[in-house]
N, C-alpha and C positions, 0 to 999 in steps of 0.2 A: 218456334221459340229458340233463342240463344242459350247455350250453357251455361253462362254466367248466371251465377247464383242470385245476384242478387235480381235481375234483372225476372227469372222465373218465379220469385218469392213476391217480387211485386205483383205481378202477375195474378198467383196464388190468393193474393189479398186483395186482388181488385174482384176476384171472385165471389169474395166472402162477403163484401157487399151488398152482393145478393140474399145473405139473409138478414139482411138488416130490417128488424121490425118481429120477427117471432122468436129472433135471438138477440140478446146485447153481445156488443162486441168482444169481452170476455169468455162468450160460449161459443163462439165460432170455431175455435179447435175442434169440439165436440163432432164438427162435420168435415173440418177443411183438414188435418189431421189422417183419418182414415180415409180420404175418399183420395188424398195424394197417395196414401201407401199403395190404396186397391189399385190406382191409375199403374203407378210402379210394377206390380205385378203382373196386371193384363196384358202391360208391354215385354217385360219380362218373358212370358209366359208363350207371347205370341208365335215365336218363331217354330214349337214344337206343338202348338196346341190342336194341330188336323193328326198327326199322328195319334195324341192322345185320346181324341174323340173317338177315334176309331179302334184302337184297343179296350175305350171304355166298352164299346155297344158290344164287343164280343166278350169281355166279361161279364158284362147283366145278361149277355146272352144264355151262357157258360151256367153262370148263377141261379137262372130260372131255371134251366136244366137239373141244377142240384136239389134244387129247395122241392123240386117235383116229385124229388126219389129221396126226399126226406135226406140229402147229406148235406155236409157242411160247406157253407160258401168259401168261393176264393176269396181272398183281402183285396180290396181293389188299390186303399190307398201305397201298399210296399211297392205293385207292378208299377201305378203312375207313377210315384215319386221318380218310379229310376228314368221313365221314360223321359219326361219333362227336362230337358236340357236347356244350356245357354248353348250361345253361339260359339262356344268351344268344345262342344259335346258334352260337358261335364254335367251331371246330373242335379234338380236343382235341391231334389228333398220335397218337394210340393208340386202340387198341380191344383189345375181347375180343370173339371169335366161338363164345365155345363156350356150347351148349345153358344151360353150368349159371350157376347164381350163388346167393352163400351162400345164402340161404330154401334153394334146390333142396339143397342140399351137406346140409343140417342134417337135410334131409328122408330120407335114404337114410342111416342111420349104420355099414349091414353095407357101404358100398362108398365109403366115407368118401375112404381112403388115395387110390385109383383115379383116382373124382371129383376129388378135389384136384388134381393131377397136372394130370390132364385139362383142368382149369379154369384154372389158371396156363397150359399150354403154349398155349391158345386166343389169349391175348394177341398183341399183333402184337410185333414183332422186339428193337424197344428197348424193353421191358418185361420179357419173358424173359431179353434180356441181364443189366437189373437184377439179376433173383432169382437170376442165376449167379453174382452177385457175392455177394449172401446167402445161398447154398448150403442155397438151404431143402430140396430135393429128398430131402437127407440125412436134414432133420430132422421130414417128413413120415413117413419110414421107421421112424425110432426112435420119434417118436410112437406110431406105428402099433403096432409090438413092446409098447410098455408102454400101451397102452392106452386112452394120455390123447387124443388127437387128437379125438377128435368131441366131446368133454365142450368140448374150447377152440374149437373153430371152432364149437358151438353155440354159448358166448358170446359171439363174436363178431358173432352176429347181432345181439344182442338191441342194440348198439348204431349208432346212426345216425353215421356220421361225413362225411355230405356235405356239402360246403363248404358251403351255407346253413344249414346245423346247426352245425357247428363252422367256425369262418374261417379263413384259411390260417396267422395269427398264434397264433390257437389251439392250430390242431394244433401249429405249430414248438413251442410252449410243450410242450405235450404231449410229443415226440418229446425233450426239454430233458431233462424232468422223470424219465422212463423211462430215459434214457442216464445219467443220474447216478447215479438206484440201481440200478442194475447196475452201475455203475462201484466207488460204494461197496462194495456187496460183495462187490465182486474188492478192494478196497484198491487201486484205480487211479487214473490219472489223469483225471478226467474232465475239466477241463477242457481236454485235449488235441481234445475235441470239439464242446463251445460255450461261448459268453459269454453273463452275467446280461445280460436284455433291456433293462436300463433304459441299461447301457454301452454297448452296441450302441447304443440310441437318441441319448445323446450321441455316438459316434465319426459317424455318420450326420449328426446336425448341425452339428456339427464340417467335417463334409467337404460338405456340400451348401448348407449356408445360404449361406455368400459368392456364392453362385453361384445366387441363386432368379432375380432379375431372366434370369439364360439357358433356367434350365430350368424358367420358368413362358412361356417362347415356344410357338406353336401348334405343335403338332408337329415337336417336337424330338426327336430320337435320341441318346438314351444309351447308354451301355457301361459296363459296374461287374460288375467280378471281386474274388473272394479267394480265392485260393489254398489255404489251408487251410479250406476255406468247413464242414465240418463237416460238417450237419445241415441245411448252407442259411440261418442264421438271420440272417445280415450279407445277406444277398443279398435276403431278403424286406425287412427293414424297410426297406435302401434304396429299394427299390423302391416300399414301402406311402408311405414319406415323399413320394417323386415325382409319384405319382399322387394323391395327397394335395393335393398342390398344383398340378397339370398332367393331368387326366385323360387327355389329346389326346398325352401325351408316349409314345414308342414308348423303353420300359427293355428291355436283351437283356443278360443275367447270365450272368456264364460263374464256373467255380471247378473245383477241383481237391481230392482230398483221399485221405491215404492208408491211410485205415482203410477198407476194403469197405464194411462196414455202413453206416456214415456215409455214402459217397458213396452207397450205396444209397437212403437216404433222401433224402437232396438231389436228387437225380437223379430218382426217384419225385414229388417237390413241386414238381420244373421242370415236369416234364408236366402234372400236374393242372393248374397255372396256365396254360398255354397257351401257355410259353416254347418256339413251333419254331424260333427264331434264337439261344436259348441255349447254352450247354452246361455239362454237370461229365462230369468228367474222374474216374477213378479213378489217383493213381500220386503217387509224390515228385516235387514241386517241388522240391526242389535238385538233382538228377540229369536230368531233363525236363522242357522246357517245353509246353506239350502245346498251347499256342495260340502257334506260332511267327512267324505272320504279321499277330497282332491287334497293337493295341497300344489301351489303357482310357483312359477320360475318371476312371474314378473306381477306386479299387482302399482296399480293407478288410481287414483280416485281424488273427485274435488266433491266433499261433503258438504250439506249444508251449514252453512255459519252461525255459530249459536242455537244448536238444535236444543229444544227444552226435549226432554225424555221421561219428565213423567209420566207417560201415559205407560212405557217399557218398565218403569222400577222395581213395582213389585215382580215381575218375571225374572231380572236382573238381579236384583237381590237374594232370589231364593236361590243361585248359583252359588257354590264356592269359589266361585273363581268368574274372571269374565275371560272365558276365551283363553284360558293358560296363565293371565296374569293376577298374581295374588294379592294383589294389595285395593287400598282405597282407590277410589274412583271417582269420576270429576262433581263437581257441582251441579244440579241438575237442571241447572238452565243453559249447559252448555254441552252437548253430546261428542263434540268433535274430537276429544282425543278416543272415544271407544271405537269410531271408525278405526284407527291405526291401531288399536288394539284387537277389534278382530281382523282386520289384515297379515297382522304379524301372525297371529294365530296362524294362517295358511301359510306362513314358510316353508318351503324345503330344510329337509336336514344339508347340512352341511359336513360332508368329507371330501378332503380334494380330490382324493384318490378312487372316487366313484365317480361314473356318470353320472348317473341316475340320483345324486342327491350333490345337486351342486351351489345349493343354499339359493336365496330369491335377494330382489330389490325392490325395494317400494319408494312410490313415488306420491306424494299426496298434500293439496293446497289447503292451507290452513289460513284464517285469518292472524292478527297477532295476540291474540289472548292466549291459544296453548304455549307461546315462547314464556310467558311470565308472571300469568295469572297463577294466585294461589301462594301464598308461602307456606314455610319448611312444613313435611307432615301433612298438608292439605295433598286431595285426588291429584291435581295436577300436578302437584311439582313431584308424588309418589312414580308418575305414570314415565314423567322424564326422566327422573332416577333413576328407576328401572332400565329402563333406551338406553342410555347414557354408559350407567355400569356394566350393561352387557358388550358394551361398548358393539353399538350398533346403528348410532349416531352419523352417517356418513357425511352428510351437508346441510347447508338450510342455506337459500336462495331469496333474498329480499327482492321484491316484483315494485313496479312504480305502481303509485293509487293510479284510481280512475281508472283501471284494466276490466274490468270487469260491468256485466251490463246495469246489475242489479245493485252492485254499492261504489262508493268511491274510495270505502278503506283498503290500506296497505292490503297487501297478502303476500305470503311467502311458499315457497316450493322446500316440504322437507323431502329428503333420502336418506330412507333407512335400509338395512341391510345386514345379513349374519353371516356375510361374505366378504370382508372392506380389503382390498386390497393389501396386501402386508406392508407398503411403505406408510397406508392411510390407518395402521390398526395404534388405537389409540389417541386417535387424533377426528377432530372435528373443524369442518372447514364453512368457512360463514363469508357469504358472495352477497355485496350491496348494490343488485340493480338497480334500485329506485329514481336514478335520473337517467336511465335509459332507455329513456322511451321516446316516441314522434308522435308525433298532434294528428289527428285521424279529421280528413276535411269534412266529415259529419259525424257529430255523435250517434252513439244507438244506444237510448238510457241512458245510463248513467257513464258509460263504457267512453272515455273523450281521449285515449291515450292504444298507443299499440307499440307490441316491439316490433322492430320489422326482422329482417332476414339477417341483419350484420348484427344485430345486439344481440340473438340468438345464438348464433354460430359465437359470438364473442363467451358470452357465460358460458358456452359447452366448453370452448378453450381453457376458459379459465378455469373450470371444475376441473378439466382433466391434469391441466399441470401441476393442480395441486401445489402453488406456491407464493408466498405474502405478496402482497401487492398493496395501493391505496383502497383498492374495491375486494378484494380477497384477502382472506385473514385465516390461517390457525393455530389451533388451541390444541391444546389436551384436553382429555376429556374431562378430570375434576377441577379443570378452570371456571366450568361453570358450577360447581357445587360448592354451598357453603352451609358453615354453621351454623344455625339460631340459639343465642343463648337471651339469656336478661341481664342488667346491669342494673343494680339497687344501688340505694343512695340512701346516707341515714335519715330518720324523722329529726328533724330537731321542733322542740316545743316551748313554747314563753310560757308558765304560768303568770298568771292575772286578774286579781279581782276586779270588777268594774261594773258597775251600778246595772248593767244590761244581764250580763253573768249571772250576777247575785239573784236576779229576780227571779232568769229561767231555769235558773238550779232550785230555787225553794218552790215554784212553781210545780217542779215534779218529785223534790223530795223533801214535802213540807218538815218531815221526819228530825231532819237534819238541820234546823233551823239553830241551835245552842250548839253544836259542834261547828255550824260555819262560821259563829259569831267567834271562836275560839280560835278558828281558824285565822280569821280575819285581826285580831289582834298580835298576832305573829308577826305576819308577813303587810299587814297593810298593800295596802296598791300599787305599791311596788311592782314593777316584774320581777319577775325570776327568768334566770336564763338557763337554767340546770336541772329540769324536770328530774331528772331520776334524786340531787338531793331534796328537791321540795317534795317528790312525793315523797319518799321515806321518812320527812318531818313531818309529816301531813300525818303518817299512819301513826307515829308515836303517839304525835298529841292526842291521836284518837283512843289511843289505848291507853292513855292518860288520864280518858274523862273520868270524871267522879260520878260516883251512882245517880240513880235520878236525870242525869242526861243521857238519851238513846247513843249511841255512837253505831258501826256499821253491824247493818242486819250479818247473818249468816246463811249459807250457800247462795242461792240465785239470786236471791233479791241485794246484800249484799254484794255482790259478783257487779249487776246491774245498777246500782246507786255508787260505785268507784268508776265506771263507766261513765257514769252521766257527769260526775264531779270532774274527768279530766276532759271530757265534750264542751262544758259549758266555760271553764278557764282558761282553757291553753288553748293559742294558737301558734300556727308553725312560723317560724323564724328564723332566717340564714343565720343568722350570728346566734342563737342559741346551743347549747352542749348536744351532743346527737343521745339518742333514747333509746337504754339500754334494754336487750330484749330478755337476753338471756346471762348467764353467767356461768362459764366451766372452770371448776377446778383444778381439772387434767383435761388434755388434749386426747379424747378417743377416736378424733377424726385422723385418716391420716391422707393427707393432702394428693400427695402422688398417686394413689391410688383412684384419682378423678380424672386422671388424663396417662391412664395406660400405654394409649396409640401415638403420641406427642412425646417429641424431643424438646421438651423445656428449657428455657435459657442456660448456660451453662454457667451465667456468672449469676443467679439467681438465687438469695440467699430463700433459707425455711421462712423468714420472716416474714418477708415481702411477701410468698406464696399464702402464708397466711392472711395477710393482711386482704393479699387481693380476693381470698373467699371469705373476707367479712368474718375473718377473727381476730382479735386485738389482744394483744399481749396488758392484763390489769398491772404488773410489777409485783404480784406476788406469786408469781407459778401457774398462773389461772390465766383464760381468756375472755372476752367477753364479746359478745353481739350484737350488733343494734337491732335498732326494731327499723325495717324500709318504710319507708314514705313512697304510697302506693301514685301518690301524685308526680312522682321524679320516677317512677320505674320506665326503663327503657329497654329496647330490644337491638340488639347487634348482630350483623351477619360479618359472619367471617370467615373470608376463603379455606377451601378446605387444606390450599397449600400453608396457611399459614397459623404458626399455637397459636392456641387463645392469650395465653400470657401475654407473648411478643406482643399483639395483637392492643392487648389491655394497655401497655407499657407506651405503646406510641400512637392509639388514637383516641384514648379516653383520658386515661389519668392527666396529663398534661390538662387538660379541659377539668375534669369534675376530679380533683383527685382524693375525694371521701368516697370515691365510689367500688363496687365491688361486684363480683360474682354470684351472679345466683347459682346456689348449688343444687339445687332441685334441675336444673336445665340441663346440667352436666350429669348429673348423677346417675350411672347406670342406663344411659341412651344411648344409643350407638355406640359402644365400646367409649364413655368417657370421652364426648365429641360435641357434645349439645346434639341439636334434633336437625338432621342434614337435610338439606334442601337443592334445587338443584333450580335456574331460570337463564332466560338467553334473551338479553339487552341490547341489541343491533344497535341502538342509536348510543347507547354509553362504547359499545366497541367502535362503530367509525365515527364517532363524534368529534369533529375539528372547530380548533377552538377560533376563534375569528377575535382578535383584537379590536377595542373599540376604536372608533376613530376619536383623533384629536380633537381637544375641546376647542379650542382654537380655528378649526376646521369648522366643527360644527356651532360655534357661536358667527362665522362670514356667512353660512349656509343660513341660517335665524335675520342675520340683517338682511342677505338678499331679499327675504322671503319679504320683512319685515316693508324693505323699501319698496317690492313691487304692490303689497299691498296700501302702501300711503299713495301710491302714483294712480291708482284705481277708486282709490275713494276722493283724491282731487278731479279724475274726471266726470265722479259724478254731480261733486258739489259744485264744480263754476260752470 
């Protein structure tokens, strides 16, 4: 078999074939999955496995010896582990001690089921864990019943998959290739499992290049987890990157993942590589943390997109916190920002003047709902507020669609970080790859797009120079934060008698039938355009009536029958007077006192500041209030660089100038700020505006169109 990935994967699946009929196609990971990892192993394994055999028999020898005179046995699996080397002497952390390996297994096909069995349990402790997780035991059984088991584990001899045959990027590729169709055809998610390797290789230099000058030191010790690590394929190329450039560097990779299979195989490629200071973890990260006393120099992860987490909430909620961070938390059809929040949780501290705490970088792919889903006050835009002000915001990388196997939506590469550079502190940097991509001459899924080797090396350029460009852009950090306030408008109201009115009002307040009629010869059917003076003649006349006619009830029912009478009359009207809500005598409000944090205009008189929170000067020393009209209430976001006033002054009043402030929004939030918010709009930052073409243009382009289509219907009619 050739190395070439894809070329073994086909391979792999022409195998799989073979159990087509006591499995649908969807379950064949179920076998083809572990029986590649065990093939990996056996070859692995092979070049020390005669020595091993034979130090096993002298320790069962050793051991019967003990167990005779009642002492305690030797540990068999610490001796093998060490013995068990690769072809660089290096020790692998596992062994297998049993008699058999594939050649022997292929060789006996009446006791195929047996031998397998047998062969797997020889393994030492954490290898047999693994396969408990891929519950092969089951599916050696049902092989067995249908037939198929010795036709596939012959195939699997006939391939060599020892790392100097296939390399561990290889295999990951391999292991990629095979998860996705299987994926496909369940209609699943695969990308729940891995990312195309060319993304990975950007989020990796993304997160490591700023940092070569440390980690091309003589032996340096790294630490680089992902939590949803997959398949392991964030964890190898970090690692191939490091040793890439630092042979001497000691990398220890930890990850977590909660699909069995997956962590099966991640977990199977730590060993083969010789990670005994590693780990993966089988289990949810959002409910466990499973490395509670580490904390990562480097942390990667592509989570699933739109994860629902109700199943997590009640454990989630009984926290104070998630993970370090205190505030609200996302929607709960959408988990992906707690992924970055328990990552950050694992930061290093940051002093510069230590080693040993020299802060971490995160790297992690998000679809576009965490940039701006959520306004001011919701989980999300809390979560980036948070990021943001701690200012820990490093980059966000826009990625082209169609990169990925499982969707064709956008996705972005963020970095975050509680280490930013000192020319970067303060600033956030926004990279628009989305038309840099090459057309891939077969798709896989949904995946029709790839970056190749120069658009890669291109975004790492550009991240590091850190400077504007048409494709590279920065901000400061409260460029993306803004204010949420309200903006009211008065009620304005017609009173109106009208034969429709008259009926639905006596209808419910038959009561009032001589006060309407009293009413009604006042004002006839007229409108009114001045509700606040009609009602106040409204209320005279009624305390006008003479005995013997009801006039308005008292407490509730009254309350509710002046109610009905201004529902059933008035309707709202531009050109009527606005509706007074309130009336002050004295001014106990004191304006400035609503915007503490804000340098207000300087030519800004009291007046106007009034006005603009919806106080009116009456002309006797008093102010008064409208009543809003909940049908014209609006909501305003407004940069945090910029007052609200200024703000009012030049993009409202010009438009609606009866409008005002709601003071409830302002009022003791934020320090007198409205309710801050924080969202990141790629397409409003590089959005270029494209002039329409001439009409002139486009009425020659209409007659061509026009005339080729008469020159087509003449050939069909003569």
């Amino acid at each position: 078999m050739s190395a070439n990935f894809q070329q073994l994967a086909n391979f792999i699946w022409s195998v799989a074939d073979l159990l087509r009929g006591p499995y649908r196609p969807p379950q064949y990971e179920r076998v083809m999955l572990p029986l590649t990892v065990l093939r990996r192993f056996d070859a692995v394994l092979a070049p020390s496995k005669a020595e091993v055999l034979s130090k096993y028999r002298e320790l069962e020898a050793k051991n019967a010896k003990l167990r005779e005179e009642g002492k305690e046995s030797i540990g068999v699996d610490p001796v093998l582990n060490m013995l068990a080397k690769n072809e660089q002497g290096i020790p692998l952390g596992f062994h297998n001690h049993s008699q058999l390996d594939f050649p022997k297994l292929k060789g006996d096909p009446d006791n195929i089921a047996r031998h397998l069995a047998d062969y797997i349990n020889g393994f030492s402790e954490n290898i047999r864990r693994i396969f408990e997780r891929f519950e092969f035991d089951k599916e050696i059984e049902k092989l067995e019943e249908s037939n198929r088991l010795y036709q596939v584990v012959s195939q699997f001899c006939e391939i060599d998959l020892h790392p100097n045959r296939v390399d561990n990027i290889t295999m990951g590729l391999v292991f990629e290739d095979l998860i996705r169709r299987f994926n496909e055809a369940a209609n699943e998610t695969a990308g729940d499992h891995f990312t195309p390797r060319e993304v990975i290789q950007l989020m990796v230099n993304l997160l490591l290049e700023p940092d070569t000058q440390v980690l091309t030191q003589a032996h340096v010790v790294v630490t680089i987890c992902d939590p949803a690590c997959g398949t392991g394929g964030m964890l190898a190329e970090a690692q191939n990157w490091i040793r890439a450039h630092n042979d001497q560097a000691t990398v220890k990779v930890f990850g977590q993942d909660y699909n069995p299979r997956s962590y099966a195989v991640a977990a199977s490629d730590l060993l083969i590589k010789g990670h005994k200071d590693g780990r993966v973890e089988q289990g949810n990260t959002l409910t466990g943390d499973p490395f509670p006393e580490l904390r990562f120099d480097y942390l990667l992860a592509n989570p699933p997109f739109g994860v629902d987490w109700k199943a997590e909430k009640k454990t989630i909620d009984g926290w104070s916190n998630f993970f370090g961070y205190p505030g609200k938390l996302p929607r709960i059809n959408d988990g992906a920002l707690l992924f970055l929040l328990y990552m950050m949780s694992k930061m290093q501290d940051f002093k510069p003047d230590d080693r040993d705490r020299l802060g971490t970088r995160i790297a992690i792919v998000f679809n576009g709902s965490p940039l701006f889903t959520g306004g001011a006050g919701s989980g999300e835009s809390e979560i980036r507020r948070w990021i943001i002000e701690r200012d820990q915001l490093e980059a966000i990388i826009a990625l082209p669609e169609q990169m990925f196997y499982n969707t064709g939506i956008g996705t972005f590469v963020w970095v975050v970080t509680n280490r930013k550079q000192a020319h970067r502190r303060g600033k956030i940097q926004l990279i628009d790859a989305r038309e840099r991509w090459s057309p891939m001459k077969r798709s896989l899924g949904d995946k029709r797009r790839l970056l190749d080797q120069a658009a890669i090396d291109t975004i790492t350029r550009e991240h590091g120079a850190f400077e504007d460009s048409p494709t590279s852009r920065l901000f400061d950090n409260d460029d993306f934060g803004y204010r949420r306030i309200s903006v009211l408008r008065p009620l304005r109201l017609r009173f109106e008698i009208t034969p429709e009115a008259r009926e639905r009002f006596l209808d419910t307040c038959p009561e009032l039938f001589d006060a309407l009629q009293m009413v009604e010869e006042v004002f006839g059917s007229e409108p009114q355009l001045d509700w606040n003076d009609t009602w106040e003649e409204v209320q005279g006349l009624f305390k006008r009536l003479p005995r013997g006619i009801e006039g308005w009830a008292k407490g509730a029912k009254g309350t509710a029958q002046k109610k009905i009478l201004r529902e059933c009359f008035t309707r709202i009207d531009p050109e009527a007077a606005p509706v007074i809500a309130k009336q002050h005598k004295t001014l106990s409000l004191r304006p400035d006192d609503l915007f503490p944090n804000q340098a207000l205009p300087e030519d800004l008189s009291q007046e106007q500041l009034h006005i603009l929170l919806g106080l009116h000067a009456d002309g006797q020393g008093g102010y008064l209030e409208y009543e809003a009209d909940s049908n014209l209430k609006d909501a305003e976001s407004i940069p945090l660089k910029e007052d609200i006033i200024s703000y009012m002054q030049r993009e409202v009043l010009p438009y609606v100038a009866d409008a005002w402030i709601d003071r409830e929004t302002v009022d003791e939030t934020d320090g007198g700020i409205g309710k801050v918010g924080y969202e990141i709009n790629f397409n409003r930052v590089f959005f270029q505006y494209q002039p329409p073409r001439p009409l002139e243009e486009i009425d020659l382009e209409l007659a061509g169109v026009e005339q080729r289509i008469l020159e087509l219907l003449r050939e069909v009619t003569e």
